[in-house]
C-alpha positions in Angstrom: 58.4 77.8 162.9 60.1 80.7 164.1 60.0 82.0 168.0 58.1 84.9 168.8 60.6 87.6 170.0 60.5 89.2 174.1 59.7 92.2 174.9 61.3 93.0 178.5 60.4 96.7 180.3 62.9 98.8 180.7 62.8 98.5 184.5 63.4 95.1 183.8 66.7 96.2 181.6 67.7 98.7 183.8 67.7 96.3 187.2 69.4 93.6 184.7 72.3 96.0 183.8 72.7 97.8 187.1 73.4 93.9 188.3 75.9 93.6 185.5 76.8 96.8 186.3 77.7 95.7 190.1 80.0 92.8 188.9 78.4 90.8 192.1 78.0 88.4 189.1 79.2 87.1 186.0 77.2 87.4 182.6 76.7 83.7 181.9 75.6 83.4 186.0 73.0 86.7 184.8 72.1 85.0 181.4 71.6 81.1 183.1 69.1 82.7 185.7 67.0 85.1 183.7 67.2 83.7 180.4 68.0 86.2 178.8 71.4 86.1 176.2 74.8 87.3 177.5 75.3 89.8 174.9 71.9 91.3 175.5 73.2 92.0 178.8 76.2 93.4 178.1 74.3 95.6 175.2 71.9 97.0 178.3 74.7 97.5 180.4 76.9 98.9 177.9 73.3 101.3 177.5 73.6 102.4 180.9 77.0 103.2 181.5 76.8 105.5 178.5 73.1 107.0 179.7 74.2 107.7 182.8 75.3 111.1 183.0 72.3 112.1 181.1 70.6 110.9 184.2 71.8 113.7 186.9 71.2 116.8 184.1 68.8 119.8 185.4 67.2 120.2 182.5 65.2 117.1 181.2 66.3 116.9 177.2 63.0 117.2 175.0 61.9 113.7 173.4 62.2 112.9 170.1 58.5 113.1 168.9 58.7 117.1 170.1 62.1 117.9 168.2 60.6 116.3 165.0 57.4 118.2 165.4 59.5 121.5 165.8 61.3 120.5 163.1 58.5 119.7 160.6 57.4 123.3 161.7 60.2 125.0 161.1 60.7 123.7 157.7 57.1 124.1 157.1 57.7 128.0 158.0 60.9 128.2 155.4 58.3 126.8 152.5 55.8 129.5 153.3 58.7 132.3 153.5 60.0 131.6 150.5 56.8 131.3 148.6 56.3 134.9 150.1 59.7 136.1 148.5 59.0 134.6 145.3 55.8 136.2 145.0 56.8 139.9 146.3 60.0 139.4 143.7 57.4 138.9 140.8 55.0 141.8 142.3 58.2 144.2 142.5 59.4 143.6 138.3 
């Protein structure tokens, strides 16, 4: 029987690889007390050095869901455009 897999929050990530982060202790002292597997930690921490500057920019970057909905519009608009031109080019000959 297989084991169910954790879900941990992401505060709970974040104060896990700010610790790493700190170096007041090792990953296998981290992994022994919370459980969770050294290369997890290292994978978080690896998360949040690399996230970090995006942290301190003025502008808050759009999510994901909103680029892929402007997206989806945008190439929804190019369909209709063209349909347009292809129907003015018959019209015009």
């Amino acid at each position: 029987m297989s084991k169910k897999r954790r879900q941990y929050s992401s505060e709970y990530k974040f104060k896990l690889a700010l610790e790493a982060a700190k170096g007041t202790k090792t990953l296998a002292q981290l992994s022994s007390d919370t459980g969770v597997h050294p290369n997890q930690i290292s994978q978080w921490k690896a998360q949040l050095l690399d996230g970090g500057a995006n942290l301190f920019q003025h502008k808050p970057e759009q999510s994901l869901r909103e680029l892929q909905q402007q997206e989806a519009e945008l190439y929804e608009q190019i369909g209709r455009l063209k349909m347009e031109l292809e129907w003015l080019k018959k019209k015009v000959s």
